[in-house]
C-alpha positions, -999 to +999 in steps of 0.1 A: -416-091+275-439-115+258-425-148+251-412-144+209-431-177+196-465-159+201-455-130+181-447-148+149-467-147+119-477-179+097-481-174+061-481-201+033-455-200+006-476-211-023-451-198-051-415-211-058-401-189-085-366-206-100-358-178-124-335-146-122-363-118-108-394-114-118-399-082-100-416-065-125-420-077-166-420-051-187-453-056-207-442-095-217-468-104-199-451-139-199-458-170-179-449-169-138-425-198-132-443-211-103-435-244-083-458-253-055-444-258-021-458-276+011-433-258+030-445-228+053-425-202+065-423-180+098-415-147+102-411-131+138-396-104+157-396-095+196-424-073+210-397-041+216-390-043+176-430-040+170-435-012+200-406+008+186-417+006+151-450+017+161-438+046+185-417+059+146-451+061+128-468+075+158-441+103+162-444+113+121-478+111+122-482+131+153-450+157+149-445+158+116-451+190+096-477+181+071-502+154+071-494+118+068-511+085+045-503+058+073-507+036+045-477+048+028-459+047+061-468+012+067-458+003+028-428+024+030-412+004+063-424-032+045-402-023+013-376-008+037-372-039+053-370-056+024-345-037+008-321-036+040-315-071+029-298-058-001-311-087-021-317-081-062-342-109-063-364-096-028-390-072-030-418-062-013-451-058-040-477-031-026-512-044-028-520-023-064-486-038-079-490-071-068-523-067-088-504-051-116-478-080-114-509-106-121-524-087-145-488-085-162-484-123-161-518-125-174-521-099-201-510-099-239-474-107-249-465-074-263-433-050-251-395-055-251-390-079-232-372-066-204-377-080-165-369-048-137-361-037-106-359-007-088-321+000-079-308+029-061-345+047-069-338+039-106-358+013-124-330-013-134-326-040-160-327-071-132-321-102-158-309-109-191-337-097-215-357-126-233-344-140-264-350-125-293-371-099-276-367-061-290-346-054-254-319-085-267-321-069-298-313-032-285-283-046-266-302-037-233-279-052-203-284-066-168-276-032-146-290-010-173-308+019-156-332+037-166-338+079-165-361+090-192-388+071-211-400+092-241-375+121-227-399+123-196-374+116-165-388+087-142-377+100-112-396+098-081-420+073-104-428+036-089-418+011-107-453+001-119-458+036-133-426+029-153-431-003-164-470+011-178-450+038-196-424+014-211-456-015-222-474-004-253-487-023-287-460-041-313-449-013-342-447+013-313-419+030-304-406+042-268-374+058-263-353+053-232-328+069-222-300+046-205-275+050-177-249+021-180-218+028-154-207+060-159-222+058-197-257+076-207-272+071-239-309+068-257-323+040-268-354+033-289-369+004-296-398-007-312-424-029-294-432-063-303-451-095-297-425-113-273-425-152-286-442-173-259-430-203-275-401-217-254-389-243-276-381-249-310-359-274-336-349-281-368-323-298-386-288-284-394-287-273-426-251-289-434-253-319-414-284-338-416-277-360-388-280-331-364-307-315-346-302-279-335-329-275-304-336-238-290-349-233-257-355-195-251-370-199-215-382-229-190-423-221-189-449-244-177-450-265-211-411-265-221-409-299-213-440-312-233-424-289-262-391-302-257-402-338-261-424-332-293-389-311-308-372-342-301-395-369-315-396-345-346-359-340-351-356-382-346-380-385-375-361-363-393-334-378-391-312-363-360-285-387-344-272-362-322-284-327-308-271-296-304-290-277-271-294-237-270-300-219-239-280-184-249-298-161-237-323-182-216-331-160-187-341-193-164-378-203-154-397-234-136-374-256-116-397-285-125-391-278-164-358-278-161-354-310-140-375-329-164-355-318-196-321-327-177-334-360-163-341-372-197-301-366-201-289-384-170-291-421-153-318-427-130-304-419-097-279-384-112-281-355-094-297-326-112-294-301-086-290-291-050-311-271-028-297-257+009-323-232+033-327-223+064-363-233+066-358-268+057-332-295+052-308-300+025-321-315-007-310-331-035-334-339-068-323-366-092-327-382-127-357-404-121-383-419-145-413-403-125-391-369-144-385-382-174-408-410-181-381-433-190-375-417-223-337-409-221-317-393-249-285-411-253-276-400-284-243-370-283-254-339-273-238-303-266-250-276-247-247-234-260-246-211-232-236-176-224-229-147-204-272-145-206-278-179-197-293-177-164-306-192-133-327-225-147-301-224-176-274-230-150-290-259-137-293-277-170-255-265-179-247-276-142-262-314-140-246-317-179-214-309-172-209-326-133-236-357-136-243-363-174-205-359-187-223-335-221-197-310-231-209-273-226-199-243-252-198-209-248-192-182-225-190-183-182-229-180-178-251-151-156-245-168-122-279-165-103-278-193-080-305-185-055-342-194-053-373-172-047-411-173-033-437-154-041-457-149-006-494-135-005-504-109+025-533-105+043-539-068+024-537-082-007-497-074-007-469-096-015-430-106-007-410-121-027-380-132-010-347-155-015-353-186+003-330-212-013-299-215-029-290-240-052-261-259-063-245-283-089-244-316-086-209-317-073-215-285-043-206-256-062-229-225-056-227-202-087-240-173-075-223-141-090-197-166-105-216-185-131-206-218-149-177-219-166-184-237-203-160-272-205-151-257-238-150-218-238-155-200-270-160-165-269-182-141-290-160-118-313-163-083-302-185-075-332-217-089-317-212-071-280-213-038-292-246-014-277-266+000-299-249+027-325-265+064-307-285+077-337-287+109-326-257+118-336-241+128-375-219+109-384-196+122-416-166+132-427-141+141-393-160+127-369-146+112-342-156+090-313-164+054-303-196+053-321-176+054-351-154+030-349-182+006-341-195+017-374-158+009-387-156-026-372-192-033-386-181-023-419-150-044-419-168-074-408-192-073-443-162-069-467-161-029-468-121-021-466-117+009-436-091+010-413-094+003-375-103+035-361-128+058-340-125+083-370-149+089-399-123+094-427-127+088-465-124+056-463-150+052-440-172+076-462-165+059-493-177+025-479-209+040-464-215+051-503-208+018-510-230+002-481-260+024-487-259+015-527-260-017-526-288-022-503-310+003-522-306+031-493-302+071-501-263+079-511-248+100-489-220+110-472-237+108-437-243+074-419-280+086-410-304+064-390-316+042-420-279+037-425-271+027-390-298+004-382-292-013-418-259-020-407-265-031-374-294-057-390-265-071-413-245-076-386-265-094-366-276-118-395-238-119-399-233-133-368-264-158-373-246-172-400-212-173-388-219-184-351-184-195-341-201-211-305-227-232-327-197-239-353-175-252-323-205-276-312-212-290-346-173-301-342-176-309-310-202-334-318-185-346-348-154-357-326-175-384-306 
């Protein structure tokens, strides 16, 4: 047997991706968080592992009943391996979805907004969907799988023919069909430009002193965004800041660092990194980050059950190194760190290299950050979408409906707590459907439905008890 260090195989990592997967972006076509590494990386495996991986295609090939594509035997063991690893954020890219992948990353910013991966042969939802996309806004959740897509099942389909079914122009519509747990219910959303800008500010319209700063994702220019929000809002008039990453699905490591160094003293640790390829590292607040231009002035952080990956770091160096009080929810808990890395066929692998950790040694992975002050969302705003398929009227019973109840309840329309559709339920869809200029009836139809859900969710925008609980947070210092 040949000695094992002349059967390994070289190949450049020229991609760090800090975000929760990028597998496959469902027609965002949004920016690749990309951070460049000097690092290289070795992959090897004894000569009796090769030979005996060889002798399996040559036995198919030779013995097996019908003819064979030794391409798709070669692509099939890559991805096999790959998957044995039982990693969410690894995956092997075949040459034409690699290419797929680029042209995703480079195309128009039009879809819902979801990120996939294939799970258990089913394409999955892999990451919190971007915020305000029309997947956040049709409740779609990580684990979400998906079986039909315009009531065409996607089984046996890769997941670059799904994701070229599920991409289409803003006003479409595509229908999915969801399997949540043991749930399975359609979906339809309507496709839509999928905002590419990562930052923005204004000033709180109750307290003037107060800036209210939204970052929906960490892309290559968040930071040079970030600082023009901030030098606005301080011209404006903002003596402290309230930060927003709910529903920030994570992005470039070196976006993040340079928003949380401008937070911390010179010196803080922002994050830990430990890997197998390399030594332990630790990157701190410096003012080759931040250009000197700290922000001293009381801040809070939002975050949520969607705030992921980059999100976690920011939430991570404020809460252990900066001392900033954090509101919200425990957050995603993706703690791990990915790389993109090219093949010689045009393939590549993306593959968890790194893990990272807060400043103080915690690794979050699967457990998330828990918020220094926890206010949860009421259940009004966690509810899936209402299944408009169904009637709903007069003796109707099911959980549906008392979603529609609790809705109703919540905008001043006096039902009782209950999965049934009863006249007082009926009465105040007569009522609902009046007053915002709908067709009277004593069905909540599909106008009806989506009316209400709409009202709820500008509901909720105005009665944010999470953003309340930072304004008071901030008034305390």
């Amino acid at each position: 047997m040949k000695d094992n260090n002349t059967n390994k195989k070289t190949v450049s990592l020229t991609k760090y991706i800090i975000t929760s997967v990028v597998i496959a972006i469902l027609a965002i076509g949004g920016t690749v968080f990309v951070y460049e590494s000097k690092g290289r990386v070795q992959t090897a495996s004894t000569q009796d592992d090769l030979d005996n991986i060889a002798d399996l295609a040559t036995l198919i090939q030779q013995g097996y009943i019908k003819d064979v594509d030794s391409k798709k035997l070669y692509e099939g063991a890559m991805k096999g391996m790959v998957a044995a690893i039982d990693d969410p954020y690894s995956t092997y890219f075949t040459a034409e979805e690699a290419k797929g992948f680029e042209e995703d990353i480079n195309g128009n910013f039009e879809g819902i907004g979801a990120v996939m991966t294939m799970t258990n042969e089913l394409p999955t939802v892999a990451e919190p969907p971007i915020k305000d996309s029309p997947a956040e806004k049709a409740k779609l959740q990580t684990g979400d799988a998906i079986l039909k897509v315009d009531d065409k099942s996607v089984e046996g389909k890769s997941l670059s023919d799904v994701v070229k079914l599920v991409r289409g122009e803003k006003g479409t519509d595509v229908k999915l069909e969801i399997k949540r747990g043991t749930e399975t219910f359609p979906v339809t959303i309507t496709r839509d430009v999928i905002p590419i800008e990562s930052v923005t500010g204004k000033i709180d319209e109750k307290n003037k002193d107060v800036g209210y700063i939204t970052i929906s994702s960490f892309s290559s220019s968040t930071s040079e965004e970030f600082d023009k929000v901030v030098t606005q809002l301080r011209k404006e008039g903002a003596k402290s800041f309230v930060l927003d990453v709910r529903g920030n699905p994570g992005g470039m490591l070196d976006q993040v660092e340079k928003i949380s160094s401008r937070f911390l003293k010179d010196g803080q640790t922002i994050v830990k990194f430990e890997s197998k390829l390399e030594d332990d590292e630790e990157h701190k607040a410096s003012k080759k980050l931040d250009g000197g231009d700290k922000i001293t002035e009381p801040t809070v952080l939002l975050v949520d059950e969607n705030s992921a990956s980059a999100s976690e770091i920011l939430a991570g160096a404020f809460i252990d190194s900066a001392n900033i009080e954090v509101v919200g929810t425990k957050t995603f808990g993706k703690g791990t760190v990915q790389t993109v890395i090219p093949m010689n066929d045009g393939a590549e692998i993306k593959l968890t290299i790194k893990k990272w950790l807060t400043p103080s040694g915690k690794w979050i992975n699967k457990k998330g950050v828990e918020p220094t002050i926890k206010v949860d969302k009421p259940s009004y705003i966690q509810h899936k979408l209402i299944d408009t398929t169904l009637t709903y009227k007069l003796g109707a019973v099911n959980e549906n409906v008392k979603i529609i109840n609790e809705y109703l309840k919540v905008l001043g329309y006096d039902v009782d707590d209950s999965d049934t559709y009863n006249d007082k339920t009926e009465q105040a869809v007569k009522s609902f459907q009046e007053k915002n200029k709908l067709e009277v009836t004593d069905t909540a139809d599909e106008k009806t439905v989506r009316e209400l859900e709409k009202q709820i969710v500008d509901y909720w925008k105005n009665h944010d008890v999470q953003y309340e609980k930072a304004i008071e947070t901030l008034k305390k210092d």
